[in-house]
TORGU-968942 format. One record per residue: x, z, y of N, C-alpha, C in turn; residue in three letters; residue number from 1. Coordinates in pm, whole numbers, plus 50000, padded with zeros to 5 digits. Example, Ala and Ser with C-alpha at 12.3 -4.5 7.8 and 13.67 -1.06 7.14 Angstrom:
<lopas>
    nX    nZ    nY   caX   caZ   caY    cX    cZ    cY resn resi
 51319 50780 49431 51230 50780 49550 51320 50780 49670  ALA    1
 51285 50708 49775 51367 50714 49894 51290 50787 50003  SER    2
</lopas>
This chain:
<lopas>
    nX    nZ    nY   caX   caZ   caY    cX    cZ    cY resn resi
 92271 46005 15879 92160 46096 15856 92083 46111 15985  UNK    1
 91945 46117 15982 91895 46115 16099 91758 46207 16080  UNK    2
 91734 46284 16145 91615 46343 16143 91537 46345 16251  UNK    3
 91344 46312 16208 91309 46349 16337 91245 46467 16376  UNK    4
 91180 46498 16489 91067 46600 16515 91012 46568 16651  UNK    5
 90921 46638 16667 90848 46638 16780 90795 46479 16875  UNK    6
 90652 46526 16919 90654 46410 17001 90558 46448 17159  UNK    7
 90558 46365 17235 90484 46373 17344 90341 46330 17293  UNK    8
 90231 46377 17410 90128 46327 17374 90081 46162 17430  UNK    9
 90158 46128 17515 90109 45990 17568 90204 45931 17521  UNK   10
 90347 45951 17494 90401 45808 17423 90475 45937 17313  UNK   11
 90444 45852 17164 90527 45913 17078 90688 45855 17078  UNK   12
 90773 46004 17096 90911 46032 17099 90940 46100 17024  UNK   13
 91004 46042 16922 91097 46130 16791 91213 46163 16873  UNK   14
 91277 46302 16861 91376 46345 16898 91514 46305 16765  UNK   15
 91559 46297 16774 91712 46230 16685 91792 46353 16654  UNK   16
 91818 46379 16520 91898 46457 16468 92043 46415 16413  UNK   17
 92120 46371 16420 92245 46292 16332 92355 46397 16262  UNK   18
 92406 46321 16181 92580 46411 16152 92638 46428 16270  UNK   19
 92694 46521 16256 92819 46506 16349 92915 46447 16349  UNK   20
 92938 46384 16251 93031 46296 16203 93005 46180 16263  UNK   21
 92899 46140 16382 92801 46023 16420 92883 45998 16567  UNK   22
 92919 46133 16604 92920 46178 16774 93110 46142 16778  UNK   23
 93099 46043 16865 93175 45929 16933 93327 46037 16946  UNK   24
 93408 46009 16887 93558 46064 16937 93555 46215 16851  UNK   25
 93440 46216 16753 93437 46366 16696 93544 46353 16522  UNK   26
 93681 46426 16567 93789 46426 16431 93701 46471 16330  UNK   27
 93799 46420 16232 93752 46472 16063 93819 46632 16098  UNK   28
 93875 46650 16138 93951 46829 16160 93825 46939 16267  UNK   29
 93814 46853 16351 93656 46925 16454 93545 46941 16348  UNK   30
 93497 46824 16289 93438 46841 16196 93402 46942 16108  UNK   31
 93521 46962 15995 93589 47018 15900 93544 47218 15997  UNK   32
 93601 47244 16105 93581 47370 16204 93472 47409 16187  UNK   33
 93378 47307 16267 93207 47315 16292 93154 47340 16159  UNK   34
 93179 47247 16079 93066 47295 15929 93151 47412 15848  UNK   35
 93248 47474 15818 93272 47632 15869 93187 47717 15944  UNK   36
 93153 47670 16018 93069 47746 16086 92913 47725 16095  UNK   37
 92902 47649 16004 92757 47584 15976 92679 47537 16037  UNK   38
 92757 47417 16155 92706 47346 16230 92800 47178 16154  UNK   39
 92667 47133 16126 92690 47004 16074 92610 46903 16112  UNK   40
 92507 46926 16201 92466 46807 16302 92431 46845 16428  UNK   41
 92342 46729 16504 92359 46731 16630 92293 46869 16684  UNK   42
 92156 46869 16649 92104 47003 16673 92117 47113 16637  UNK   43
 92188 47116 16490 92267 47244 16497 92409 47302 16652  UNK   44
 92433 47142 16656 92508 47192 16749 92488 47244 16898  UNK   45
 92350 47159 16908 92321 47168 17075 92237 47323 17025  UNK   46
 92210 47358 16961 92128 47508 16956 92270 47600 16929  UNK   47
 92358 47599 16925 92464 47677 16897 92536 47644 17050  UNK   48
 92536 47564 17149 92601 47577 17233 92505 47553 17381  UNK   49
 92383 47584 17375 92289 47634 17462 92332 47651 17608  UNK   50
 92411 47731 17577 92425 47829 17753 92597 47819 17724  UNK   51
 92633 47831 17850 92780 47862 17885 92861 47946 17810  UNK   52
 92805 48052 17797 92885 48154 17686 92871 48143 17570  UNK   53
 92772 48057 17488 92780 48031 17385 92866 47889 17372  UNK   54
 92884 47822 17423 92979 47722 17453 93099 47750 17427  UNK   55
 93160 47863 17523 93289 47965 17556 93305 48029 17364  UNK   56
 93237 48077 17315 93233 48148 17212 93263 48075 17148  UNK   57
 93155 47922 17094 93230 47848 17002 93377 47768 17031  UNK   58
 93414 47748 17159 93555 47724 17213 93700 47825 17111  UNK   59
 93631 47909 17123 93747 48066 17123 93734 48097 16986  UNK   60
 93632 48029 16894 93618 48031 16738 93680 47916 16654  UNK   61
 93703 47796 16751 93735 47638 16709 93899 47661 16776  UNK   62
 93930 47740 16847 94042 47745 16920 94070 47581 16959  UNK   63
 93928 47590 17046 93939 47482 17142 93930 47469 17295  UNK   64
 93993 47377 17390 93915 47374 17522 93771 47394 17522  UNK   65
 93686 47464 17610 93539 47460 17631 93524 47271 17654  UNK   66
 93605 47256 17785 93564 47092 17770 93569 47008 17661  UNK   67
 93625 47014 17529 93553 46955 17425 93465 46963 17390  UNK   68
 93410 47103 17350 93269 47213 17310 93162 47125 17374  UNK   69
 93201 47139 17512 93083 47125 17625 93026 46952 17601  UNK   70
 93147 46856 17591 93116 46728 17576 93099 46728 17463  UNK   71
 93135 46753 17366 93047 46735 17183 92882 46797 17237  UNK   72
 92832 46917 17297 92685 46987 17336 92649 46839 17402  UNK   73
 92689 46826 17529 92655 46684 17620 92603 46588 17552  UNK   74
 92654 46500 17459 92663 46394 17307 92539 46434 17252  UNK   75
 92526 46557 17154 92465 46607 17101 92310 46586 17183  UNK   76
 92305 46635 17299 92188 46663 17361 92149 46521 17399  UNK   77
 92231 46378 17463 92183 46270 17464 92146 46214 17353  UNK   78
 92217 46210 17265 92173 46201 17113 92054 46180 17059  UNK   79
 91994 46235 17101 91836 46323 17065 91717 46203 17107  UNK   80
 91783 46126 17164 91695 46025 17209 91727 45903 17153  UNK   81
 91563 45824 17129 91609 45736 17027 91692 45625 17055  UNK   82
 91657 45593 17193 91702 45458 17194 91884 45463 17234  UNK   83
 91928 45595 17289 92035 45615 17270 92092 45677 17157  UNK   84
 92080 45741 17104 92116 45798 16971 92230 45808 16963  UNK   85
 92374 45848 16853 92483 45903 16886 92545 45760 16925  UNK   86
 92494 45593 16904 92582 45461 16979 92607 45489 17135  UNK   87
 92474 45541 17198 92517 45533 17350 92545 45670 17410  UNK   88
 92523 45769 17353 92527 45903 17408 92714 45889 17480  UNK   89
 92805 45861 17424 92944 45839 17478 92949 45787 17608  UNK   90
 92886 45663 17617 92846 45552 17729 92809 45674 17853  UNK   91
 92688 45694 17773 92626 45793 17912 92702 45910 17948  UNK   92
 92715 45950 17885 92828 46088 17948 92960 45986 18027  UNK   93
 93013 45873 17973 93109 45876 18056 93073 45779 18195  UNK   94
 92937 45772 18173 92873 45716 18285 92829 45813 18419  UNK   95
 92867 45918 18393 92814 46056 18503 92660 46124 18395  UNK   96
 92636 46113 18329 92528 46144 18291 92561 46251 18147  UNK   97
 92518 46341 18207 92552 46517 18097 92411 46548 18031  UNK   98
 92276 46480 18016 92190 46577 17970 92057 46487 17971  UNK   99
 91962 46490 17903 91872 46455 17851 91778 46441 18044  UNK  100
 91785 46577 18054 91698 46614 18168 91771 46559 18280  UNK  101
 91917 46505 18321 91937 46434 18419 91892 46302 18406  UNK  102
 91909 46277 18246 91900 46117 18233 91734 46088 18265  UNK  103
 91672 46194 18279 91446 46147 18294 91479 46166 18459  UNK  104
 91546 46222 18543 91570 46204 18663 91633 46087 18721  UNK  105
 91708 46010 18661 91820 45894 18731 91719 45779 18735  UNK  106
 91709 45670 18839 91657 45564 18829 91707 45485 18803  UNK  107
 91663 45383 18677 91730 45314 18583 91796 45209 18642  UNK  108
 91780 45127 18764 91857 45053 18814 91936 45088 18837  UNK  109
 91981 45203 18885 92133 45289 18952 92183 45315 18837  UNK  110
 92147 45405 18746 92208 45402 18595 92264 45235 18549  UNK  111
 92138 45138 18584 92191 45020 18509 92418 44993 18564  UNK  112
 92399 44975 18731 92480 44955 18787 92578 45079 18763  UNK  113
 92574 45188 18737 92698 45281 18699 92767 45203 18603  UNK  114
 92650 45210 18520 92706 45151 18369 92774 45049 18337  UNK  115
 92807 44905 18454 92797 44781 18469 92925 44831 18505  UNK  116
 92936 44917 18584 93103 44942 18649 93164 44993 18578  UNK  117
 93098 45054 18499 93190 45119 18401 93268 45035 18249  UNK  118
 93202 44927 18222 93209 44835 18157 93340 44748 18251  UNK  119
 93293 44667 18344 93377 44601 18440 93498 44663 18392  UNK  120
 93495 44810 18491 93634 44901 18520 93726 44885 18382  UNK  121
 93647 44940 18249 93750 44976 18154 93755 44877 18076  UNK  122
 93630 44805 18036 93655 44653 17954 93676 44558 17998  UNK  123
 93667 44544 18136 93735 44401 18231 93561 44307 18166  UNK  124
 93454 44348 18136 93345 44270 18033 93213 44315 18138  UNK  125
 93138 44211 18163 93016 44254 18218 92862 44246 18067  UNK  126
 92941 44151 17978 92880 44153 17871 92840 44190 17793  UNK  127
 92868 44332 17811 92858 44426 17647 92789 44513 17739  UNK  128
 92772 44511 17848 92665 44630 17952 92517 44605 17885  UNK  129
 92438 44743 17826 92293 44726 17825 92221 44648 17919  UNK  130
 92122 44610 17859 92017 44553 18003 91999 44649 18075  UNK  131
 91909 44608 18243 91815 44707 18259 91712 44736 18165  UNK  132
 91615 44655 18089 91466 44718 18050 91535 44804 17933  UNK  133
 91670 44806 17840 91676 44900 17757 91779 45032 17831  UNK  134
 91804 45041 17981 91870 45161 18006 91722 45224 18073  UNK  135
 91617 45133 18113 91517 45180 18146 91408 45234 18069  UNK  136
 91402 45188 17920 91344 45248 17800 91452 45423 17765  UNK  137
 91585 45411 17854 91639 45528 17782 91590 45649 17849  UNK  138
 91577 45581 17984 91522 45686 18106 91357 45731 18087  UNK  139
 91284 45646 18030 91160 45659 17988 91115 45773 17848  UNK  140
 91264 45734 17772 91261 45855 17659 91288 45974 17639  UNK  141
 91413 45966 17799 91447 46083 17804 91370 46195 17865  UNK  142
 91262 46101 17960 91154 46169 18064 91045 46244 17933  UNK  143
 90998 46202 17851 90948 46197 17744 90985 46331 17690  UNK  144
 91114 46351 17630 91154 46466 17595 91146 46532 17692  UNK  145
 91193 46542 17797 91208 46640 17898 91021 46693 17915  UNK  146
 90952 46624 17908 90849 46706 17934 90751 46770 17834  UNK  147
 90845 46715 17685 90820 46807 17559 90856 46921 17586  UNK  148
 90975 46965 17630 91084 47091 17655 90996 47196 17722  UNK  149
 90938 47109 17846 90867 47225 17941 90740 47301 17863  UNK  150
 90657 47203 17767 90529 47218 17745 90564 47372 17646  UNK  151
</lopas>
Protein backbone atom coordinates (compact mmCIF):
# COMPACT_ATOMS: atom_id res chain seq x y z
CA UNK A 1 0.00 0.00 0.00
CA UNK A 2 1.45 3.21 -0.77
CA UNK A 3 0.20 6.62 -0.52
CA UNK A 4 1.20 9.88 -1.75
CA UNK A 5 1.10 13.67 -0.76
CA UNK A 6 2.75 16.68 -1.05
CA UNK A 7 5.28 18.14 -3.38
CA UNK A 8 8.06 20.77 -3.76
CA UNK A 9 7.76 23.48 -6.12
CA UNK A 10 10.92 22.95 -8.32
CA UNK A 11 11.11 19.22 -8.41
CA UNK A 12 7.91 17.23 -7.76
CA UNK A 13 8.38 14.84 -4.55
CA UNK A 14 5.67 12.51 -3.51
CA UNK A 15 6.24 11.73 0.05
CA UNK A 16 5.62 7.67 0.57
CA UNK A 17 3.12 6.29 2.84
CA UNK A 18 3.43 2.25 3.23
CA UNK A 19 2.05 -0.62 5.63
CA UNK A 20 3.85 -1.22 8.26
CA UNK A 21 3.98 -4.45 7.49
CA UNK A 22 6.60 -2.95 4.61
CA UNK A 23 9.23 -1.68 7.40
CA UNK A 24 12.27 -4.11 7.37
CA UNK A 25 12.52 -6.50 10.65
CA UNK A 26 8.81 -5.22 11.66
CA UNK A 27 7.00 -8.85 13.48
CA UNK A 28 3.52 -9.93 12.67
CA UNK A 29 3.18 -9.47 16.84
CA UNK A 30 4.67 -5.48 16.63
CA UNK A 31 2.34 -5.24 14.05
CA UNK A 32 -0.70 -6.90 15.54
CA UNK A 33 0.34 -3.95 18.98
CA UNK A 34 0.55 -0.89 16.62
CA UNK A 35 -2.81 -1.42 14.71
CA UNK A 36 -4.40 -1.78 18.36
CA UNK A 37 -3.48 1.24 18.62
CA UNK A 38 -4.37 2.50 15.27
CA UNK A 39 -1.20 2.92 13.79
CA UNK A 40 -1.05 0.84 10.65
CA UNK A 41 1.33 2.70 8.42
CA UNK A 42 4.29 4.59 8.05
CA UNK A 43 2.88 8.00 8.78
CA UNK A 44 0.62 7.05 11.14
CA UNK A 45 3.56 6.00 12.79
CA UNK A 46 6.09 8.75 12.35
CA UNK A 47 3.12 11.29 13.55
CA UNK A 48 2.57 9.15 16.65
CA UNK A 49 6.23 9.06 17.55
CA UNK A 50 7.28 12.75 16.76
CA UNK A 51 9.22 13.79 19.81
CA UNK A 52 10.99 11.72 22.45
CA UNK A 53 8.17 11.35 24.82
CA UNK A 54 5.89 10.34 22.47
CA UNK A 55 8.30 7.68 21.43
CA UNK A 56 8.76 6.78 25.37
CA UNK A 57 4.83 6.56 25.56
CA UNK A 58 4.36 4.35 22.70
CA UNK A 59 7.44 2.14 24.17
CA UNK A 60 5.53 1.78 27.69
CA UNK A 61 2.07 1.00 25.69
CA UNK A 62 3.84 -1.81 23.25
CA UNK A 63 5.86 -2.84 26.41
CA UNK A 64 8.74 -2.26 24.34
CA UNK A 65 12.47 -0.93 24.34
CA UNK A 66 12.22 2.87 23.11
CA UNK A 67 15.13 1.62 20.76
CA UNK A 68 12.73 -0.39 18.76
CA UNK A 69 9.97 2.51 18.81
CA UNK A 70 12.69 4.92 17.85
CA UNK A 71 14.13 2.67 14.85
CA UNK A 72 10.54 1.57 13.50
CA UNK A 73 9.95 6.20 13.74
CA UNK A 74 13.71 6.29 11.95
CA UNK A 75 12.32 3.59 8.96
CA UNK A 76 9.15 5.22 8.92
CA UNK A 77 10.56 8.76 8.41
CA UNK A 78 13.21 7.47 5.62
CA UNK A 79 10.46 5.74 4.12
CA UNK A 80 8.77 8.74 2.98
CA UNK A 81 11.05 9.12 0.22
CA UNK A 82 10.59 7.72 -2.97
CA UNK A 83 13.49 6.46 -4.15
CA UNK A 84 14.15 4.87 -0.81
CA UNK A 85 10.91 3.78 0.30
CA UNK A 86 10.49 1.00 3.03
CA UNK A 87 13.50 -1.36 0.43
CA UNK A 88 16.25 1.07 1.56
CA UNK A 89 15.11 2.89 4.63
CA UNK A 90 16.90 -0.38 6.74
CA UNK A 91 20.15 0.18 4.59
CA UNK A 92 20.19 3.77 5.65
CA UNK A 93 19.61 3.66 9.19
CA UNK A 94 22.10 0.96 9.46
CA UNK A 95 24.30 3.08 7.44
CA UNK A 96 24.53 5.99 10.29
CA UNK A 97 21.68 7.73 8.77
CA UNK A 98 18.37 8.38 11.29
CA UNK A 99 16.23 10.95 9.32
CA UNK A 100 15.06 12.39 6.23
CA UNK A 101 16.72 15.83 7.26
CA UNK A 102 20.22 14.21 7.90
CA UNK A 103 19.95 12.29 4.77
CA UNK A 104 19.37 16.25 2.51
CA UNK A 105 22.59 17.11 4.63
CA UNK A 106 25.11 14.05 3.85
CA UNK A 107 27.09 14.26 0.60
CA UNK A 108 26.24 11.53 -1.53
CA UNK A 109 29.68 10.34 -2.22
CA UNK A 110 30.41 9.82 1.56
CA UNK A 111 26.97 8.21 1.95
CA UNK A 112 27.90 6.27 -1.31
CA UNK A 113 31.23 4.90 0.57
CA UNK A 114 29.47 4.27 4.13
CA UNK A 115 27.21 2.21 2.33
CA UNK A 116 29.94 0.27 0.26
CA UNK A 117 31.43 -0.65 3.74
CA UNK A 118 28.67 -1.59 4.98
CA UNK A 119 27.88 -4.05 2.26
CA UNK A 120 31.74 -5.22 2.16
CA UNK A 121 31.63 -5.55 6.17
CA UNK A 122 28.37 -7.69 6.48
CA UNK A 123 27.89 -9.24 2.92
CA UNK A 124 31.60 -9.81 2.15
CA UNK A 125 29.63 -8.18 -1.63
CA UNK A 126 30.60 -4.89 -3.19
CA UNK A 127 27.75 -5.75 -5.65
CA UNK A 128 24.54 -5.31 -4.24
CA UNK A 129 25.85 -1.58 -3.01
CA UNK A 130 23.51 1.23 -4.75
CA UNK A 131 25.24 3.39 -7.24
CA UNK A 132 26.34 6.75 -6.56
CA UNK A 133 23.72 8.65 -9.04
CA UNK A 134 20.82 6.56 -7.16
CA UNK A 135 22.22 7.27 -3.39
CA UNK A 136 22.59 10.73 -4.92
CA UNK A 137 18.91 10.92 -6.29
CA UNK A 138 18.13 9.78 -2.46
CA UNK A 139 19.98 12.79 -1.09
CA UNK A 140 18.30 15.01 -3.71
CA UNK A 141 14.78 13.69 -2.45
CA UNK A 142 15.41 13.87 0.76
CA UNK A 143 16.65 17.67 0.40
CA UNK A 144 13.31 18.04 -1.41
CA UNK A 145 11.26 16.99 1.49
CA UNK A 146 13.21 18.64 3.93
CA UNK A 147 12.46 21.91 2.44
CA UNK A 148 8.69 20.99 2.09
CA UNK A 149 8.81 20.60 6.06
CA UNK A 150 10.22 24.12 6.57
CA UNK A 151 7.83 25.91 4.05
Amino acid sequence: MMRTSRSTQHKQISMCDWSISQLPGMTQQNQKLLKKLGIETTAQLLKSGQTQAQKMMLANLLHLNIRDVSKWVAMADLARIPGVSYQYCGLLLHAGVGSVAQLAQIPPHRLHQQILRLHVTTLHRRDLCPPVNIVQQWVQQAQGLASTKRE
